[in-house]
N, C-alpha and C positions, 0 to 999 in steps of 0.2 A: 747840196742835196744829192746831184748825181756821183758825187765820188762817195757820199758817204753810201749811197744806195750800193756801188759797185763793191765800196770793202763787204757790208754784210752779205751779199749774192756771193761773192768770192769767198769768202769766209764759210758758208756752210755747204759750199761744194767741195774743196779743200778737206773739210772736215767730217764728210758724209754727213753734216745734221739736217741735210735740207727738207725733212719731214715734220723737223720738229716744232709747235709749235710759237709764237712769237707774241710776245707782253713788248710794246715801246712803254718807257718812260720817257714823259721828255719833261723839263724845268724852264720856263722863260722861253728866253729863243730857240729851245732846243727843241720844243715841241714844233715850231715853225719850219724845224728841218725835215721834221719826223713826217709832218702833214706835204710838205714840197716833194719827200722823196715818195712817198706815196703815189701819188697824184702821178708824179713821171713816172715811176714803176706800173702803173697804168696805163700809159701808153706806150710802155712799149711790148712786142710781138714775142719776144723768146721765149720757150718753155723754161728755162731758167726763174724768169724771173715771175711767170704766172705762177707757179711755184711756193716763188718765196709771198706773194701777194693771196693765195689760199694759207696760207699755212700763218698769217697774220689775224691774232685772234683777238687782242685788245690794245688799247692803249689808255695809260694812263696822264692825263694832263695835269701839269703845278703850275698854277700862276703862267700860263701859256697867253700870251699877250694877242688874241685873234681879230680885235677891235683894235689895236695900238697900246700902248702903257706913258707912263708919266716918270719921265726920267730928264729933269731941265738942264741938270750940267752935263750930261751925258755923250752930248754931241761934240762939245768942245774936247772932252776928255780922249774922246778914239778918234780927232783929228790923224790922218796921215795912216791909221791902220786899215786891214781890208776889210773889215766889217761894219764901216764908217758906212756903206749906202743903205746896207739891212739896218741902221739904228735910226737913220734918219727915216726910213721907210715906217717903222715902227710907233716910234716917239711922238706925242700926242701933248698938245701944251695942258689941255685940260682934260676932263677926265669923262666930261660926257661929250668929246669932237668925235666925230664919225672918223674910222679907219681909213687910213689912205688906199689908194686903187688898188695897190700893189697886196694889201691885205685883203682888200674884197674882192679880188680875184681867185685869189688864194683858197679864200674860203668858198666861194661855190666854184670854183674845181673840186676841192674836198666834198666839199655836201653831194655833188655830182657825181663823184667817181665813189665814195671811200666810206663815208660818215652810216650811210644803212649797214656796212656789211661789217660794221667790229664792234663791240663792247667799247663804250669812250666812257670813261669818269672822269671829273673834270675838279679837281683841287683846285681854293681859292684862298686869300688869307683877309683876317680882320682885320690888323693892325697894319699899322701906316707903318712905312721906311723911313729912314732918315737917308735925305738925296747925296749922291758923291757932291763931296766940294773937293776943288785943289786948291790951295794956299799959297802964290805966287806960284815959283817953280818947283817948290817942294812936290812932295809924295800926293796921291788922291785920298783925301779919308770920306769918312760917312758921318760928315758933321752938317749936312746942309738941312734946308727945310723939310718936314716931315707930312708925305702923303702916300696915299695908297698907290702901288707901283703899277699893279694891275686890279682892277674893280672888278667885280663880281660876275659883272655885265657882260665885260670882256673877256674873262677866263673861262666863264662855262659855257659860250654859244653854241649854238644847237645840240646841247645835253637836254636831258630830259630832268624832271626833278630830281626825279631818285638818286641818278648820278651826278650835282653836284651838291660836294662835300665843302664846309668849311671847317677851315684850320683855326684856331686861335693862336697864331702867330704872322712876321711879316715876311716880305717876298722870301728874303733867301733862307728864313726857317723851315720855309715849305719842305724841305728836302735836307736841312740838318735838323737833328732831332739830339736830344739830350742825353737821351739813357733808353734802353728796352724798355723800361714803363711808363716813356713820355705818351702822355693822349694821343699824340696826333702820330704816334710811331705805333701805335696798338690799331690805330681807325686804318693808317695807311697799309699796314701788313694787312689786316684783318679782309680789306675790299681785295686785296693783290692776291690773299691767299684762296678765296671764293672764285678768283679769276683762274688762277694755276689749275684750281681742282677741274673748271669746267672747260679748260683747253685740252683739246684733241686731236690729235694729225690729222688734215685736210686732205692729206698727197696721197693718194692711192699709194703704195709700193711700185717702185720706179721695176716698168715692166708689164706688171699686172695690168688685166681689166684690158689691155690693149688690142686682142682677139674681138672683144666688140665690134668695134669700127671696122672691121673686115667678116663680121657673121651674117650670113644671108637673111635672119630674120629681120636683125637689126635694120639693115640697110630695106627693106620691104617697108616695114614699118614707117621708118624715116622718112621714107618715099609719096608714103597714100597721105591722106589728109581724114581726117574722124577715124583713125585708128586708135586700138589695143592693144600696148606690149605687155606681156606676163613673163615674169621672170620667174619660175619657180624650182625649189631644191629645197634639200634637207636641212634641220635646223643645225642653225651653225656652220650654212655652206659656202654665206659669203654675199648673199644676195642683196643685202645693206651696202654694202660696201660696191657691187656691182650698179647697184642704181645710184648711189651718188655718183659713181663716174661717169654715167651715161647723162645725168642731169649737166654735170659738167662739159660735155662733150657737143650736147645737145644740139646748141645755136650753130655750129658750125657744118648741120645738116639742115634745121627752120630755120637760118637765115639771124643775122646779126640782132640784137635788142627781144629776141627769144625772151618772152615772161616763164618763166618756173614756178610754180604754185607745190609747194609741199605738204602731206601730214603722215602721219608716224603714227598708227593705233599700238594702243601700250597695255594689254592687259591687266602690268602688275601697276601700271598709274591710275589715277585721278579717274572719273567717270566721265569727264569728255573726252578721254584718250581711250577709251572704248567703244564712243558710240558715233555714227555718223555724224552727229548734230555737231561735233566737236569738230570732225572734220570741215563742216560748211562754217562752222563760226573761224575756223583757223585760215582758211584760204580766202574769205572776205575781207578776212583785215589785210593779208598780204595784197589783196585788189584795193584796198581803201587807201595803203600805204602808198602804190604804186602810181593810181590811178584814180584818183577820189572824182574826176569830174565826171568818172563814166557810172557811178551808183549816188544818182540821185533820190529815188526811191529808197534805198534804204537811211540815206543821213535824212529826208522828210519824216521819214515812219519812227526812227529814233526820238526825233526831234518831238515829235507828235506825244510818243509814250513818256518824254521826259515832260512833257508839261501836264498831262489831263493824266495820266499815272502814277508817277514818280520815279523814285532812284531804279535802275535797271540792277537788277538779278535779289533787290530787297522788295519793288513792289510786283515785279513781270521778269518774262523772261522770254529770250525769240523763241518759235516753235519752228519746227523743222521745217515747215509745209513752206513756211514767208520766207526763212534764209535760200531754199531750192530757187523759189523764182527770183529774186535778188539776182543768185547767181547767173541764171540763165538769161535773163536781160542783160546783163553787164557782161557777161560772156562776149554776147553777140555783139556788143558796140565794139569794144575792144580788140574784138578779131579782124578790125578794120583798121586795126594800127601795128600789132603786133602779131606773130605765131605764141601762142599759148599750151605749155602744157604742161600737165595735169600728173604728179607724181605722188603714186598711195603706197606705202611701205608697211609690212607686217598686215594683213587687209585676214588673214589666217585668224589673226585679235581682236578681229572686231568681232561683234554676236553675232551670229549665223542667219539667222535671222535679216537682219539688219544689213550686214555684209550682201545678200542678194538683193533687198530695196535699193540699194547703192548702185549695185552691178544696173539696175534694170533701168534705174534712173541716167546712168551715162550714157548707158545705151539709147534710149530714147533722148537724149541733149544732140547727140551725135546725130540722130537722124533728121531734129527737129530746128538745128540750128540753121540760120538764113546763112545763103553761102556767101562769102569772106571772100579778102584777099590772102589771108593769110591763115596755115592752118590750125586746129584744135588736136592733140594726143591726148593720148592716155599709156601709165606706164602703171603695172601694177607688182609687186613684190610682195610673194606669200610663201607659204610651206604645200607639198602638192598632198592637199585633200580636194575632197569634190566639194566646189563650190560652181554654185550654176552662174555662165556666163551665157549668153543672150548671143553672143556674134563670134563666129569661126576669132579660134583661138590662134595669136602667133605669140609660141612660147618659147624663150630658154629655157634649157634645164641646166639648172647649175653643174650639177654630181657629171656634168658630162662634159662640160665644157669648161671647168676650172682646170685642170687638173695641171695644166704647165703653169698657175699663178701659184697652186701650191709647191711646187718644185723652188721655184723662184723664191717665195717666201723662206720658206724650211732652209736653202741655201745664204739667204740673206743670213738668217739668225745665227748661223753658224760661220758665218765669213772671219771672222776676227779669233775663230778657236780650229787653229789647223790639226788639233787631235781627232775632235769633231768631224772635220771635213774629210779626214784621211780617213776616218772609221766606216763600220758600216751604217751607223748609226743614222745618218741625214738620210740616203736609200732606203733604208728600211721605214722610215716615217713615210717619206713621199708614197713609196711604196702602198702602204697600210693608211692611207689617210682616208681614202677614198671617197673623195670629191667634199668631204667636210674639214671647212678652215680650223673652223673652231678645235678639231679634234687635233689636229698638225700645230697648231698655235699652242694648246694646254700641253702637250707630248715635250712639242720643245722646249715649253717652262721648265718641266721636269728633268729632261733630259739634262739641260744647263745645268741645273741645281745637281746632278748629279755628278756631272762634271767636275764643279767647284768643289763637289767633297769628295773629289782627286779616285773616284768611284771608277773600275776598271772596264775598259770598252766590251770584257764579255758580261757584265753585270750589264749594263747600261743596255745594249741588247737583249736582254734576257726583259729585263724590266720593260721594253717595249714590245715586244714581244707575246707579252704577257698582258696586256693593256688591251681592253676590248676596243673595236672597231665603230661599234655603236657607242652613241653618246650614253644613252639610258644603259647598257651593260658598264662603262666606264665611269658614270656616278657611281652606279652599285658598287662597284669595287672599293671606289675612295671610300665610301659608308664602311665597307667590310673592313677596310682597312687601319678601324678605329679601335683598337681593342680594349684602352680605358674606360673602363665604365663609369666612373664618375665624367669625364668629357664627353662620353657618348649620350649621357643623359642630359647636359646641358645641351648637345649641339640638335639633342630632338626638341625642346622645350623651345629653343629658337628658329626653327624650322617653323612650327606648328605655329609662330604667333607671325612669322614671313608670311605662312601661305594662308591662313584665315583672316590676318586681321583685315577689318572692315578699309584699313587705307594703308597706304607705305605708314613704319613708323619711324620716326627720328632715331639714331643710335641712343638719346637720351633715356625717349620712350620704351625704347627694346631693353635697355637692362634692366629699366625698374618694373617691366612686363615679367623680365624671368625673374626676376627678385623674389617679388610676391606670388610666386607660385601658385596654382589652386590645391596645391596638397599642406603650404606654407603652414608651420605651424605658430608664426610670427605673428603677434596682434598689434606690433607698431613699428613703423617705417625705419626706424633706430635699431632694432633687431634685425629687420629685413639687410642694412644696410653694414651690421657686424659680422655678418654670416661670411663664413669660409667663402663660400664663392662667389661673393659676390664682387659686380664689374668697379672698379674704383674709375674716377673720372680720368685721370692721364693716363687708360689702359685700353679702353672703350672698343680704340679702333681696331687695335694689335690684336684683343680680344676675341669681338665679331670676326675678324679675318684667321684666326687660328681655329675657332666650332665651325667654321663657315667649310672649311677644308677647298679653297680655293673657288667654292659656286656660290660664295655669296658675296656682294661688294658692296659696298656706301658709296653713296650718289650725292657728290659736294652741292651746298645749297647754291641756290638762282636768287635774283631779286624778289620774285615771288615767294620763293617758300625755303624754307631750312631745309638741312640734306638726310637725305632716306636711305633704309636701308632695301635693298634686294635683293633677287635673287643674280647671279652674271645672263641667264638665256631663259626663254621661257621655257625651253627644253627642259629645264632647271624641277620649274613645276611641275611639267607634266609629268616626270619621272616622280616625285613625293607623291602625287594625287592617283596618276594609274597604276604603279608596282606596289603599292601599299608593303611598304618596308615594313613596317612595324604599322602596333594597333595603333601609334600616336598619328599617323597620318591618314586614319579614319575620319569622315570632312567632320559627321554630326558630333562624335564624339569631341574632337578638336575645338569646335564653337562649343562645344559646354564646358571644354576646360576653360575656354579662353572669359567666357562668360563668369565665369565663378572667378578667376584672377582679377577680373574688372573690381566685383564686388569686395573681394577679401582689400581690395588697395582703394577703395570709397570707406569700408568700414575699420583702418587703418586710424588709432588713437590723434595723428596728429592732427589727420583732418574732419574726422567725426568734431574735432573737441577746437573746430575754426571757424565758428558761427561769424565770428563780427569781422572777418577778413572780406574784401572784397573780391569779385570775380577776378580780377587783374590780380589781386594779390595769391589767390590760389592758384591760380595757372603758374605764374613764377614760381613761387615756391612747391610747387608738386607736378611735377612737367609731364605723367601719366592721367592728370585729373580731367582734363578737357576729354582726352580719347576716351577713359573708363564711364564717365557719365554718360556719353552718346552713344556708348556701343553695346554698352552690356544686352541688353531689350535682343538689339538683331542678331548677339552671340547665340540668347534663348533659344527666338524661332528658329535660327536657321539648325539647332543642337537635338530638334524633334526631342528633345527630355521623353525618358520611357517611366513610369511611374517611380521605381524606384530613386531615380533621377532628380523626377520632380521634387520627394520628398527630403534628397537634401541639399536640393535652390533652397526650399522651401525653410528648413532649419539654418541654414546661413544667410536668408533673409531676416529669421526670425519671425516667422510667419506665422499665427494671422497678428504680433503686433507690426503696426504703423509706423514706427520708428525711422528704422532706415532707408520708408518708402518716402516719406517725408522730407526726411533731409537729403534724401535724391531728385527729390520734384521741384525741392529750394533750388539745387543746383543747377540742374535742368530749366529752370523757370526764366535761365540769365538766358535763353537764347531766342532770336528775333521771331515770330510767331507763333511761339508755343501757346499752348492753353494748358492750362492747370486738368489737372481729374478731379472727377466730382466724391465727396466726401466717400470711404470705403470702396472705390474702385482701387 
């Protein structure tokens, strides 16, 4: 485990990859290495290898023997080799003997150091093996008795349901597969590829972010105990990226076993990643994870609503008021064991509103909590508008204090292209960035690109040059820069269903949203689907990312939910919603187009004419029909319809008959507390 730990640390020093992120596979005992070198790459100190131990983002287990495995001739067979004491260490006569010492130490060092901080899925196999036999002194075959090498029990401990898979095949099919369209070579990619998507460089850029640990405010901060850090700059100045290093760094000011409590307000996400409540239900599980003996109060109060209520978020849901003091009781126990703090990113997203309940609420935790051994921060990351803070502010400002990360950066991206480096090109970015990453990061995509198509260094200048400094004048330009007008009217049609629709939608959802257009003159999904422009499935992504003109990305699915599309920054939106480009990015008008696209794909031949399909069978087959029936109603209100308006909802309803209001209420009627409308409503 320690030399194989040293080849890969040597290997992505070597090879500058040491940012990038890391997928283990391991098969049998190879997961056993995988899990050993962990665990010592754990203890030990060098920035090297903290490094390579952030930048570890999953691992995948096959038939990884963490209880022991059933292997009876096995022993005999590696007499005399050096892996003769790991086999016997392993090797288990039966199948439900408890793991030797050597394995249950193993595994809580892992559960202790390792198993919270990475994505683990855990492959396991149906079928039994046939055991090694050897035949006198002949060769070893695989002719002996046939049992499971490793059980289920064994190869998924401490997975969670979801992640462990089984295979319908034995040990060592786990990892040979037949052909591209073996089952378990379509299951295996298919979990590995959901992993690839959601891996992301841990490392800051080797350099950056390091001015921290030497800034006066920082070091104040770090200092006081019930302090406020505010980190603020301009969108896209880097201030994400700033606070994760400082969470990283943290303990090594509060004092070793520092708890970190994180949340991320997301405008263009889900509605608890807008509103406070989201934030206290997300940091209580991180406290329950950590710490479950210190919130007793809350697993009783659960306990309580799970019996005299029922299922949680079908028959009740928390309220903001009970999760606050939850917190604040559990706060205070806790701070008698650990330094705690408190890390709020994009806080600019949450509702204004709500975002000062927040503020006023820390601030009173701060003054009210019983004093500790150990301290309470707070660290907060926004864009600088005026939001009311309660206590003398210590602020970064990013646009002032980056500006040698972006030099570093812009330097970095150009290391390997001495045209580049020798141009004036890099200078001139750093130059022109001014104090926003985002801007220096998009400049050098292009700049590259311009590169590669062998584009002469005073074009390349010229082209930066020419590039506004401002993010909101530099959208504008890639807009302008669109002079197709067939592309330009797709790339507004998907904007406009980005920024109104009622939730992220899937790439699925998004083509067949511009499909059916509300001007479509298509009356069935088979026309919708012949039409010149329309997205064909193995084009989806190339697609969205060519109308998108570089600000808009797909966000690879999580266990929880399939992958969304967005915008790349919220700057993204703001720039659609306040420069109002065009009339399509008027909001009321927008929800009445989007409103009327719902409807024209509910009144849609296939599925007006799918009475006897079931709920589940609709949704599969029409992968717009779930979003269309729920939303159309709040495209209406929020569309203020002006009379004219109303009257042709009113005619693509077919209004005053009942028809289509009908076979919308059937639809609608499949969801969990609805009530029907009373006859003629």
């Amino acid at each position: 485990a320690t030399r194989f730990l040293e080849l890969i640390t040597t290997f992505r020093d070597d090879d500058c990859t040491n940012r990038r992120p890391i997928i283990f596979l391991g098969h049998s005992l190879g997961g056993l290495i995988i899990k050993s070198a962990l665990c010592h790459a754990h203890n030990i100190l060098q920035a090297s290898e903290n490094d390579f131990l952030k930048s570890v983002y999953a691992i995948l287990f096959f038939g990884v023997p963490h209880q022991g495995m059933r292997s009876d001739a096995l022993d005999e067979i590696v007499q005399g080799q050096p892996n003769r004491a790991l086999i016997q260490e392993v090797v288990v006569e039966k199948e439900d003997r408890l793991a030797s010492s050597y394995l249950g130490h193993l595994e809580r060092d892992f559960a202790r150091t390792c198993r919270a901080k990475y994505e683990i899925v855990s492959f396991y196999e149906l079928y039994r093996s046939s055991s090694p036999q050897r035949i006198g002194s002949g060769p070893v075959v695989m002719e002996g008795a046939k049992y499971l090498t490793v059980n289920e029990a064994s190869a998924t401990l401490g997975s969670s349901e979801c992640n462990k898979v089984a295979l319908e095949t034995d040990h060592t099919g786990l990892v040979k597969f037949t052909s591209r369209s073996d089952v378990n070579y379509t299951t295996v990619k298919a979990r590995l590829r959901k992993l690839v998507g959601k891996a992301k460089p841990k490392v800051a850029k080797q350099g950056t972010c390091k001015w921290l640990l030497r800034n006066e405010v920082w070091l104040k901060w770090a200092d006081l105990d019930r302090s406020s850090l505010w980190i603020k700059g301009k969108p896209g100045s880097g201030k994400s990226t700033l606070l994760c290093y400082a969470l990283q760094e943290v303990s090594g000011f509060k004092g070793p076993g520092t708890l970190s409590l994180r949340f991320f307000f997301n405008d263009r996400g889900h509605d608890l990643e807008k509103r406070s409540i989201g934030l206290f239900r997300a940091v209580l599980h991180q406290l329950l994870y950590n710490y479950p003996e210190e919130l007793p109060e809350l697993i009783d109060s659960f306990q309580e609503k799970l019996d005299v209520i029922g299922k949680p978020n079908e028959n009740w849901e928390w309220e903001l008021w009970e999760l606050r003091v939850f917190f604040k009781s559990s706060l205070a126990r806790i701070l008698k064991k650990v330094p705690v703090v408190l890390s709020i990113d994009a806080l600019d997203e949450c509702e204004k509103r709500q975002a000062e309940e927040l503020l006023e609420y820390i601030d009173e935790l701060c003054s009210n909590i019983p004093p500790s051994p150990f301290h309470f921060n707070v660290v907060i990351a926004c864009r600088e508008q005026p939001i009311w803070s309660p206590r003398d502010e210590l602020t970064i400002k990013m646009h002032v204090e980056n500006k040698k990360d972006i030099e570093g950066f812009v330097r970095a991206r150009f290391s390997r292209r001495n045209m580049l480096q020798q141009s004036e090109a890099m200078e001139l970015i750093i130059e022109r960035a001014n104090g926003i990453f985002l801007w220096a990061s998009l400049i050098c995509d292009t700049t590259i690109d311009l590169w590669m198509e062998r584009a002469s260094p005073a074009l390349i200048k010229e082209r930066i040059q020419r590039t506004p400094q401002e993010l909101s004048n530099m959208y504008r330009k890639v807009i302008d820069g669109i002079y197709d007008e067939e592309r330009l009217s797709a790339m507004w049609v998907m904007i406009e269903w980005i920024l109104f629709a009622a939730r992220p939608l899937s790439p699925n959802e998004l083509r067949w949203a511009m499909a059916v257009d509300a001007e479509s003159p298509h009356k069935s999904l088979k026309k919708c689907a012949g039409a010149r422009d329309f997205i064909l499935d193995d084009s989806i992504e190339w697609r969205i990312k060519i109308l998108g003109c570089g600000l808009v990305e797909i966000i690879p699915p999580t266990d929880s939910e399939g992958p969304i599309v967005q915008f790349i920054h919220e700057s993204v939106r703001d720039f659609f919603l306040d420069n109002r480009l065009s009339a399509k990015a008027n909001e009321s008008r927008g929800h009445l187009r989007l409103a009327r696209s719902c409807i024209r794909y509910l009144k849609m031949k296939e599925i007006s004419q799918s009475e006897t399909l079931t709920k589940e069978e609709l949704e599969n087959r029409f992968p717009l029909l779930r979003y269309a029936v729920s939303s159309w109603p709040s495209h209406v209100r929020q569309g203020n319809p002006t009379e004219s308006n109303q009257e042709n909802l009113m005619e693509l309803l077919k209004w005053p008959s009942e028809s289509f209001l009908l076979f919308w209420t059937g639809l609608e009627g499949h969801r969990p507390g609805y009530s029907p409308p009373r006859h003629g409503v």
